[in-house]
KOLBAKOL-71746 format. One record per atom (N, C-alpha, C): residue in one letter; x, y, z. Coordinates in steps of 0.001 Angstrom, whole numbers, padded with zeros to 6 digits, always signed. Atoms other than C-alpha are relative to their C-alpha. Layout:
<atoms>
aXYZ ...
</atoms>
This chain:
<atoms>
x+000732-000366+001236 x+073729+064539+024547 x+000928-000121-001192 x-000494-000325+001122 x+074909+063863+021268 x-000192+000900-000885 x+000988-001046+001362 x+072255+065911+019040 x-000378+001101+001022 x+000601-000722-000721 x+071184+068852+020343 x-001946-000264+000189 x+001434+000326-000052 x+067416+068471+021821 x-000383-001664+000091 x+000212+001650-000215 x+067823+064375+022076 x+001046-000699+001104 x-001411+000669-000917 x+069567+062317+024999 x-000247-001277-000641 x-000575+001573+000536 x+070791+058974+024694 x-001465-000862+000466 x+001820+001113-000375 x+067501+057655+026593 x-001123+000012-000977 x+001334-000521+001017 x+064877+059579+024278 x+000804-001145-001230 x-000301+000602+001404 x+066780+057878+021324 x-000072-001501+000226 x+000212+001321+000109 x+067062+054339+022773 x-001169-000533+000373 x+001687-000119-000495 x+063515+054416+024171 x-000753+000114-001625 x+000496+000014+001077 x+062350+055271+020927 x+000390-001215-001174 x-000331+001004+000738 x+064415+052777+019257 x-000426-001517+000356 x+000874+001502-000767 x+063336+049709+021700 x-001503+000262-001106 x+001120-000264+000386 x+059898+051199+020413 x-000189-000412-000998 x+000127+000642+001630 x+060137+050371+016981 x+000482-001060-000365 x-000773+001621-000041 x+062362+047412+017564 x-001382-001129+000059 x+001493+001290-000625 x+059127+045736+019448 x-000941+000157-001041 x+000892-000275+000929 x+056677+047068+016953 x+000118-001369-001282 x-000671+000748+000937 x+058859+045462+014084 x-000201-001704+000391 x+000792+001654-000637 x+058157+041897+016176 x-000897-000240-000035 x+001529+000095-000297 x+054849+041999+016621 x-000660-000952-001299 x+001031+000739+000563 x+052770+039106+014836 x-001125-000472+000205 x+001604-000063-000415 x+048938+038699+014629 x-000080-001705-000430 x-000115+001325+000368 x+048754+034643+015587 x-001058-000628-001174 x+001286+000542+000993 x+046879+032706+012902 x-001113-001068+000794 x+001162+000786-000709 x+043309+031043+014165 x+000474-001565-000700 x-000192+001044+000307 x+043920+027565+014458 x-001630-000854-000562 x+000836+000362+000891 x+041956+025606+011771 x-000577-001472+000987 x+000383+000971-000995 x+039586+023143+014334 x-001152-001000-001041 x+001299+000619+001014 x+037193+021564+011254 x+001141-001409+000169 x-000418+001365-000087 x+037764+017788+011728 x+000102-000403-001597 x-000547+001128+001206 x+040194+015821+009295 x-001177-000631-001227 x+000859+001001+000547 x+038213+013858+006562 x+000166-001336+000564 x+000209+001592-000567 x+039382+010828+008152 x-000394-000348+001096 x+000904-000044-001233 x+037842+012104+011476 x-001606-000354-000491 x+001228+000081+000395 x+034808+012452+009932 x-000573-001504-000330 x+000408+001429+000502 x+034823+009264+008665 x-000173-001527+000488 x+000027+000921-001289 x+035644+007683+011657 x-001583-000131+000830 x+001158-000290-000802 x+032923+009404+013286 x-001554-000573-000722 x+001558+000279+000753 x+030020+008226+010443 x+000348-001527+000635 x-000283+001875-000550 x+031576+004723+011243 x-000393-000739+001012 x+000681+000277-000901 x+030680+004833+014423 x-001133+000199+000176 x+001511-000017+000056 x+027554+006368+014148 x-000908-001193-000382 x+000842+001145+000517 x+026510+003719+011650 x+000058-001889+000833 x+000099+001686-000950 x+027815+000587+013686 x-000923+000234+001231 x+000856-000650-001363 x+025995+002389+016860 x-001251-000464-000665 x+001389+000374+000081 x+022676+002290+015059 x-000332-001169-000630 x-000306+001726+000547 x+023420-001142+013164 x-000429-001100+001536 x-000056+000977-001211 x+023929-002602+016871 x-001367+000030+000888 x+001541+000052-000290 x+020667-001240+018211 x-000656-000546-000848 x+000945+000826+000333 x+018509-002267+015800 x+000107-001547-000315 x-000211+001565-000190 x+020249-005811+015800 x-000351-000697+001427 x+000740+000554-001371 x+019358-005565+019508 x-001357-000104-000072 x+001481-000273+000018 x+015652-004434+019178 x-000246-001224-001062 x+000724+001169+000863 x+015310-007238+016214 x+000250-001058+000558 x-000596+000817-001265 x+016730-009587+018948 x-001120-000533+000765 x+001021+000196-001594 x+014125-008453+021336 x-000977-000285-000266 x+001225+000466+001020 x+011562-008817+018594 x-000592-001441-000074 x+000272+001069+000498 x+011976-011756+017151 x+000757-001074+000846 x-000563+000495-000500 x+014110-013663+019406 x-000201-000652+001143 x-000499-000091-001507 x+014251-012773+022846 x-001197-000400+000394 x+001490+000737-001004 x+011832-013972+025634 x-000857+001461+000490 x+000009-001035-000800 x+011227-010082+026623 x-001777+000209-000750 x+000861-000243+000738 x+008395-009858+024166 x-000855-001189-000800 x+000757+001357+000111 x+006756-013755+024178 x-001011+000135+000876 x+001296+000527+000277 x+003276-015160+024163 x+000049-000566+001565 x+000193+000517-001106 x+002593-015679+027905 x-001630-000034+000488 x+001497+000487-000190 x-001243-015372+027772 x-000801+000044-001242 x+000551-000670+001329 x-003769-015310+025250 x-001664+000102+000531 x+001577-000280+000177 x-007151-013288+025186 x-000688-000394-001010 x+000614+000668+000904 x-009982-014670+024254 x-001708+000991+000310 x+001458-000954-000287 x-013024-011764+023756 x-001140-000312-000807 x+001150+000516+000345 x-016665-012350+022407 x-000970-000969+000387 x+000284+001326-000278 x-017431-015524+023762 x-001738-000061+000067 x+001255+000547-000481 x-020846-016609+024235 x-000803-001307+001084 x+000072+001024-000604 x-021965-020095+024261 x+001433-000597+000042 x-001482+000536-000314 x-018153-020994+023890 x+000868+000094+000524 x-000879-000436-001534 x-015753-021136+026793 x+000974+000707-000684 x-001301-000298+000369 x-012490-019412+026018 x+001121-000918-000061 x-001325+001244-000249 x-010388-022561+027104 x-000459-000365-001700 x+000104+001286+001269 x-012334-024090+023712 x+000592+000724-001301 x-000200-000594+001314 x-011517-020966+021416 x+001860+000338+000149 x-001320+000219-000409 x-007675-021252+023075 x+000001-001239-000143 x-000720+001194+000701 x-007312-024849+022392 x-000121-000215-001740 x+000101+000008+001143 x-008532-024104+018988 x+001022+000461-000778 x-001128-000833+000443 x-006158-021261+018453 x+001453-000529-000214 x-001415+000761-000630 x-003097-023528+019503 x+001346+001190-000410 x-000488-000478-000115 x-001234-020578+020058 x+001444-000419+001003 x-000919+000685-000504 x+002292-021707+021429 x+000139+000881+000986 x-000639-001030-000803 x+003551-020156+024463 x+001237+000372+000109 x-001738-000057+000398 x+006746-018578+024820 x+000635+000869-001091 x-000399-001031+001263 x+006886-017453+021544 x-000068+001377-000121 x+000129-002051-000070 x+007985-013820+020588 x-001609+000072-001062 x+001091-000440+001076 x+004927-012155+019081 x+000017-000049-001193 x+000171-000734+001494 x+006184-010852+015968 x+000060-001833-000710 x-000398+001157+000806 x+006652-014667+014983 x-001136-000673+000374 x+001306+000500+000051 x+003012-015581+015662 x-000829+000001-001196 x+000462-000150+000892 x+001226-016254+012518 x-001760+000059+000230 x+001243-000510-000103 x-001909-014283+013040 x-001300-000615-001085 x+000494+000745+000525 x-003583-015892+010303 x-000682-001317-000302 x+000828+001561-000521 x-003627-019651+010966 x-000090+000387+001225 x+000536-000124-001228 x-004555-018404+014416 x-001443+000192-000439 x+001477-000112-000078 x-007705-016978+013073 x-000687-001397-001195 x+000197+000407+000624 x-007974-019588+010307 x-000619-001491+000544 x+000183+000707-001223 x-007895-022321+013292 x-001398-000062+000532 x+000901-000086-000464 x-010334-020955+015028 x-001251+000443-000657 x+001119-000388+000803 x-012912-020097+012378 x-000444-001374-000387 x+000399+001409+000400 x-012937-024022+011829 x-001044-000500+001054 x+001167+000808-000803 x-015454-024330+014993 x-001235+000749-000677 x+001000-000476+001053 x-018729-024119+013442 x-001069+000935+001081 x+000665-000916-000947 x-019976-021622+016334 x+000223+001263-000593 x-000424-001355+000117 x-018019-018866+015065 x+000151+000321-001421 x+000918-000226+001047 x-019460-017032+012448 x+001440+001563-000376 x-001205-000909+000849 x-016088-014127+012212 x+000821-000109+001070 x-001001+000024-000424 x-012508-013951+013889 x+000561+000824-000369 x-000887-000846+000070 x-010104-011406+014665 x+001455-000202+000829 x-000611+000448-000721 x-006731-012600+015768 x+001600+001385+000183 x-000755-001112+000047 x-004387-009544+016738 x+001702-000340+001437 x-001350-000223-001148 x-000707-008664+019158 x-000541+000981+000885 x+000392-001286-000954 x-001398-007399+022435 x+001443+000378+000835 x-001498-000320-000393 x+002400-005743+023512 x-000644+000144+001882 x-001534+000318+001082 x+003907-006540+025001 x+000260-001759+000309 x+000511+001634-000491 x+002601-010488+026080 x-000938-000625-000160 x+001752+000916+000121 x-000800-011470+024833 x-000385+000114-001649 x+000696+000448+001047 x-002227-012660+021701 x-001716+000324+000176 x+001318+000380-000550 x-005764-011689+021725 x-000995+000123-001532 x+001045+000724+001086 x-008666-013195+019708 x-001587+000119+000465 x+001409-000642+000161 x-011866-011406+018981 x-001121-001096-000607 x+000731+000987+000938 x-014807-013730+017987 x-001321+000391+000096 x+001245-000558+000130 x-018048-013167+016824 x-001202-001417-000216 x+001071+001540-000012 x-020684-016438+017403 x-000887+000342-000619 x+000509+000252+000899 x-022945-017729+015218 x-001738+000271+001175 x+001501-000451-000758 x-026887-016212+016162 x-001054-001152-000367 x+001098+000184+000539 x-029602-018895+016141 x-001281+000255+000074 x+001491-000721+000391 x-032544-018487+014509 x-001006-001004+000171 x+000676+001333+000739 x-033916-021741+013477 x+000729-001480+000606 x-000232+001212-000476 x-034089-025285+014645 x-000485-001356-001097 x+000647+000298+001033 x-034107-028070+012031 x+000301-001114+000646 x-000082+001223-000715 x-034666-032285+012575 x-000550-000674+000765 x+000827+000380-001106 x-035680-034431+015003 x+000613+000025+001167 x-000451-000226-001663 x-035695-034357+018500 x+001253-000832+000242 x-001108+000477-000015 x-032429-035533+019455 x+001241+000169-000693 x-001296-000542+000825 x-030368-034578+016383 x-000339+001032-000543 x+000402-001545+000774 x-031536-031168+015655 x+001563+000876+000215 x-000881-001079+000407 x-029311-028785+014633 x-000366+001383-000218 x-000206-001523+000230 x-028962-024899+014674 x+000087+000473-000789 x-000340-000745+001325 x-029365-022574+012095 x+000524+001023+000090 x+000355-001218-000191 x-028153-018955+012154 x-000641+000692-001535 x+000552-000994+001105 x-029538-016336+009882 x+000409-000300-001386 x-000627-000374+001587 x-027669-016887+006481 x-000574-001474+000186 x+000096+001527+000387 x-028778-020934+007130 x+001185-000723+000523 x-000930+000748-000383 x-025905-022252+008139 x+000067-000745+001045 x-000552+000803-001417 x-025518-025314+010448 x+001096-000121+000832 x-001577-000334-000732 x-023102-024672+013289 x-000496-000602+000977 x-000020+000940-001239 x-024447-027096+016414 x-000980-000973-000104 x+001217+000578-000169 x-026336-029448+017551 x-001189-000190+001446 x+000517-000062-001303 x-029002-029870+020509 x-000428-001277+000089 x+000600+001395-000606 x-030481-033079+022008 x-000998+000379+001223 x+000978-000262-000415 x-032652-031585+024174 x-001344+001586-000534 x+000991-001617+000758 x-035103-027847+023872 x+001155+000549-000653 x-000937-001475+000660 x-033759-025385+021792 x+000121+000955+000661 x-000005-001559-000394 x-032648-021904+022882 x-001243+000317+000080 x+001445-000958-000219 x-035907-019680+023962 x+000235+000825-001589 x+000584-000838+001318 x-037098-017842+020766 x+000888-000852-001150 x-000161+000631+001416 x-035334-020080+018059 x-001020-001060-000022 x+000972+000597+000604 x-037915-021519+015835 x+000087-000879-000725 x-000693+001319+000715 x-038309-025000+014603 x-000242+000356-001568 x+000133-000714+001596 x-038388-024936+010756 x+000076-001655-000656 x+000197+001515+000842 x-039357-028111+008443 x+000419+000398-001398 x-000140-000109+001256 x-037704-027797+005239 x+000648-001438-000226 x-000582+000611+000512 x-036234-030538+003004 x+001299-000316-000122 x-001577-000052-000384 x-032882-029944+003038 x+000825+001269+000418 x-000310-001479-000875 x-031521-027299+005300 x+001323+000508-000453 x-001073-000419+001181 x-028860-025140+004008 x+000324+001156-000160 x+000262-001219+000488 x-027979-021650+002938 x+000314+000043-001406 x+000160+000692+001757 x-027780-023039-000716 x-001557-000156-000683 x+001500+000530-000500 x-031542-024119+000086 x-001158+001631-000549 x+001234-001003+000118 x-034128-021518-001244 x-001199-000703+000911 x+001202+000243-001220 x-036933-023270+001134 x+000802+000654+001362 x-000503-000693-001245 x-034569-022668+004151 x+000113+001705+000018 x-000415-001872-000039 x-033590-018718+003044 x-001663+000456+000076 x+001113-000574-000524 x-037162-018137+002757 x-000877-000167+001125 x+000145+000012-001213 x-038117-019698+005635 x+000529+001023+001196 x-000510-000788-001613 x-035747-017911+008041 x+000164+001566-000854 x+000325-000958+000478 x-036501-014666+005991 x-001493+000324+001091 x+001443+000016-000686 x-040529-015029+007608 x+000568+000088+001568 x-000207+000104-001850 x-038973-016162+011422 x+001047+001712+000107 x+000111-001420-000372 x-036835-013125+010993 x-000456+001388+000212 x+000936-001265-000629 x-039357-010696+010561 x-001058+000227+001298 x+000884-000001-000961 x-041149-011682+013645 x+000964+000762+001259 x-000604-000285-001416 x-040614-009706+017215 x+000224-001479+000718 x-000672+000832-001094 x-038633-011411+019733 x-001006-001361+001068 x+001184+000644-000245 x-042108-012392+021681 x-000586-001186-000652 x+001039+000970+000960 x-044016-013738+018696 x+000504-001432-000830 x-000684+000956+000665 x-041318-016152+017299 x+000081-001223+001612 x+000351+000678-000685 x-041691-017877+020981 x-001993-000902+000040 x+001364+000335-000001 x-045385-018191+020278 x+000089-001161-001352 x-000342+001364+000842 x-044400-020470+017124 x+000588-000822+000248 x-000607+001555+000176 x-044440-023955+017047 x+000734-000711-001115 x-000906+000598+000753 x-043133-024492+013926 x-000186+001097-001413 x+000235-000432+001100 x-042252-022986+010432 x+000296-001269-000791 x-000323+001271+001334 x-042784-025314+007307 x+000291+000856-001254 x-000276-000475+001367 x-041649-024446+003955 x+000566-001181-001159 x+000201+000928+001083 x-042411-027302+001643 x+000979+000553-001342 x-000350-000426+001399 x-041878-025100-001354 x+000658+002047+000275 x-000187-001442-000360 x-040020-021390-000979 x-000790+000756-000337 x+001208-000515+000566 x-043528-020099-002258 x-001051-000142+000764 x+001598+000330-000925 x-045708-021695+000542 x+000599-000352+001518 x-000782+000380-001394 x-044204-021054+003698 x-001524+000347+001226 x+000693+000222-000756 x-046664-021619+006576 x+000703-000182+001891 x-000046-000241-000978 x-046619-020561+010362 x-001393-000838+001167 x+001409+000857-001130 x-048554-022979+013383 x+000210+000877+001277 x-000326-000534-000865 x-049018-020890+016081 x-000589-000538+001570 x+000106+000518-001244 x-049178-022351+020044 x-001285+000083+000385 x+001040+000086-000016 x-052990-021828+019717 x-000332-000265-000405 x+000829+000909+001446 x-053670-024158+016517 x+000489+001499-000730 x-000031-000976+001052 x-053565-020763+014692 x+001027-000568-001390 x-001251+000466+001076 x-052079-021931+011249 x+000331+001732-000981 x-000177-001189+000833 x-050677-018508+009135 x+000539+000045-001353 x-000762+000135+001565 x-049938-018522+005537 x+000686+001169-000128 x-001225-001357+000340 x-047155-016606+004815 x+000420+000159-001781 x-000127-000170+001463 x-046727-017541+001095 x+001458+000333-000153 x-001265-000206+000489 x-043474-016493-000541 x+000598+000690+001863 x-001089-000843-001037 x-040470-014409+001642 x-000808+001232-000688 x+000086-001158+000874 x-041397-011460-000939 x-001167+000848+001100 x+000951-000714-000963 x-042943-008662+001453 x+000154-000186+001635 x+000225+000416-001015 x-042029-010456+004450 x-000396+000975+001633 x+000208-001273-001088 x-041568-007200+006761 x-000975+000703-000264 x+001524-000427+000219 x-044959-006219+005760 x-001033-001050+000324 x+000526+001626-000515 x-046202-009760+006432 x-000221+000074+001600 x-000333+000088-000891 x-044929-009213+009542 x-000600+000724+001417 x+001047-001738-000882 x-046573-005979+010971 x-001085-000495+000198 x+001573+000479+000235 x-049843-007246+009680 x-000619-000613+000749 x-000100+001452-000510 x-049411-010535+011371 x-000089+000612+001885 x+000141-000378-001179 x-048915-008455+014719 x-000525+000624+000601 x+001372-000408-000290 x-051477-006485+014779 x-000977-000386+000030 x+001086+000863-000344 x-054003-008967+013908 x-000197-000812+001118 x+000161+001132-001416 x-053009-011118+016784 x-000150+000848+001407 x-000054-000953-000983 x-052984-007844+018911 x-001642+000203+000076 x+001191-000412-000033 x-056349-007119+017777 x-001170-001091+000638 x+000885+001286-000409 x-057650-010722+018534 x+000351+000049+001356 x-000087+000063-002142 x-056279-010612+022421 x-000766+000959+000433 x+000531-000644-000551 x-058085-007506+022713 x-001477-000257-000355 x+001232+000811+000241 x-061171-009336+021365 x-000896+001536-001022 x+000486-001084+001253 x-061562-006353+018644 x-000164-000884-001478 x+000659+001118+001081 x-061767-009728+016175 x+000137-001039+000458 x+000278+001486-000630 x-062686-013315+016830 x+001254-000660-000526 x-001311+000580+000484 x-060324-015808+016873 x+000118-000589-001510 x-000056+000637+001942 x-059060-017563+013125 x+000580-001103+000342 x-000962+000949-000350 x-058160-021057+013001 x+001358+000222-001483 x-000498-000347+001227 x-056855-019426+009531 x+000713+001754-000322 x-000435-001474+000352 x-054756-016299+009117 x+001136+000123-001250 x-001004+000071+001143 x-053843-015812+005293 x+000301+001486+000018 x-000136-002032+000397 x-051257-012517+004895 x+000927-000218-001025 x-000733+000813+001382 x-049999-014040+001441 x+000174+001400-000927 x+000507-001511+000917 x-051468-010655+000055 x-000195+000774+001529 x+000233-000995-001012 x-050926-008126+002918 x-000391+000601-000021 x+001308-001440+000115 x-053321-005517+001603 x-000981-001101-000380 x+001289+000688+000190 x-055998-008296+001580 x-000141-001113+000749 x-000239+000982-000453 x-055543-010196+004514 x-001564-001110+000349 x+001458+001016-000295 x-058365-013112+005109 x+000585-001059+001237 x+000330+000926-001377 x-059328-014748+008618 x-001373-000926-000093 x+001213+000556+000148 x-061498-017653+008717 x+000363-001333+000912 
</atoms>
């Protein structure tokens, strides 16, 4: 003991104690936020990364074979095969889609005079396909052998050399046409007839678009007069002939419905 009440241990025990204390440092958190020139690395790559994909995908697009023209649909058809609205189309094969010019595809095929609208679309991830909408006839104009087809608006789009279609009606105008006021009012009258009754006509004439006239497969001749009214023309016209089969009126070699609230049979 040196001091009274302290040994040499208590004092160097206590002194270690404060020695270590006196050492003691609280480490600093290491700062982990990436460099600016990490960062910059890292956008670098990001951006060449998505640079290189979409140089692949525009590759596979426009390029590559992964996404070429190996068939082409052909929907609507009617009287026209598909081989005829595919050689029309002259869609190449092979080719990537996106480099198909949808346009002269439908522009092509709107040049056959059957087809009355066209829709030429991408079917992913190999087909071209081409919607078509054919021309309806109505009307048959000419002579036997070179007659030609009308549809609804007038327009010539075929020809026949033998019968016509069932229910298209022949039609005598001057110059056939959808320019033609005799033809529009003509196929104005054949369109208001049911499906039936336009087989029962032998012919529509329309000299003048004011004096259109119906012969019907029994001599029956029908004055129809203008287009003006025609779907009232029309009714009239089918009830009278309803009423004559049921022998509720005698036959007419004359049925004027020029004036449909005043029709005259004689």
């Amino acid at each position: 003991m040196s001091r009274p009440g302290s040994t040499t241990r208590d004092r160097t025990g206590t002194r270690r104690r404060t020695s270590g204390s006196r050492r003691a440092r609280v480490a600093p958190i290491p700062d982990r936020r990436p460099s600016r020139r990490t960062v910059r690395r890292r956008r670098s790559i990001r951006i060449a990364t998505a640079l290189t994909v979409v140089a692949a995908v525009g590759w596979l697009l426009w390029l590559g074979p992964v996404f070429a023209v190996r068939t082409v649909q052909v929907d609507g058809t009617t009287t026209l095969s598909a081989d005829q609205v595919r050689e029309a189309a002259q869609v190449p094969r092979g080719v990537p889609l996106l480099r198909v010019d949808l346009g002269s595809v439908e522009d092509r095929v709107a040049r056959l005079p059957q087809i009355r609208d066209v829709q030429a679309a991408r079917g992913w991830p190999d087909r071209i396909v081409v919607t078509v909408a054919e021309r309806v006839p109505v009307a048959v104009v000419g002579e036997r052998g070179r007659r030609s087809l009308l549809d609804a608006g007038g327009v010539l789009f075929d020809t026949v050399t033998g019968d016509a279609p069932r229910g298209v009606v022949p039609l005598d105008v001057a110059d056939p046409g959808p320019e033609d006021p005799a033809t529009t009012a003509g196929l104005a009258a054949i369109r208001t007839l049911p499906a039936g009754l336009r087989e029962e006509v032998v012919e529509v004439a329309a000299p003048d678009p004011h004096d259109i006239s119906l012969t019907m497969a029994g001599g029956t001749v029908v004055r129809w007069g203008s287009e003006e009214r025609s779907e009232t023309k029309g009714t009239v016209l089918v009830a009278l002939l309803d009423r004559i089969r049921d022998g509720e009126l005698d036959p007419a070699l004359v049925i004027d419905v020029s004036a449909p609230d005043a029709v005259v049979l004689r």
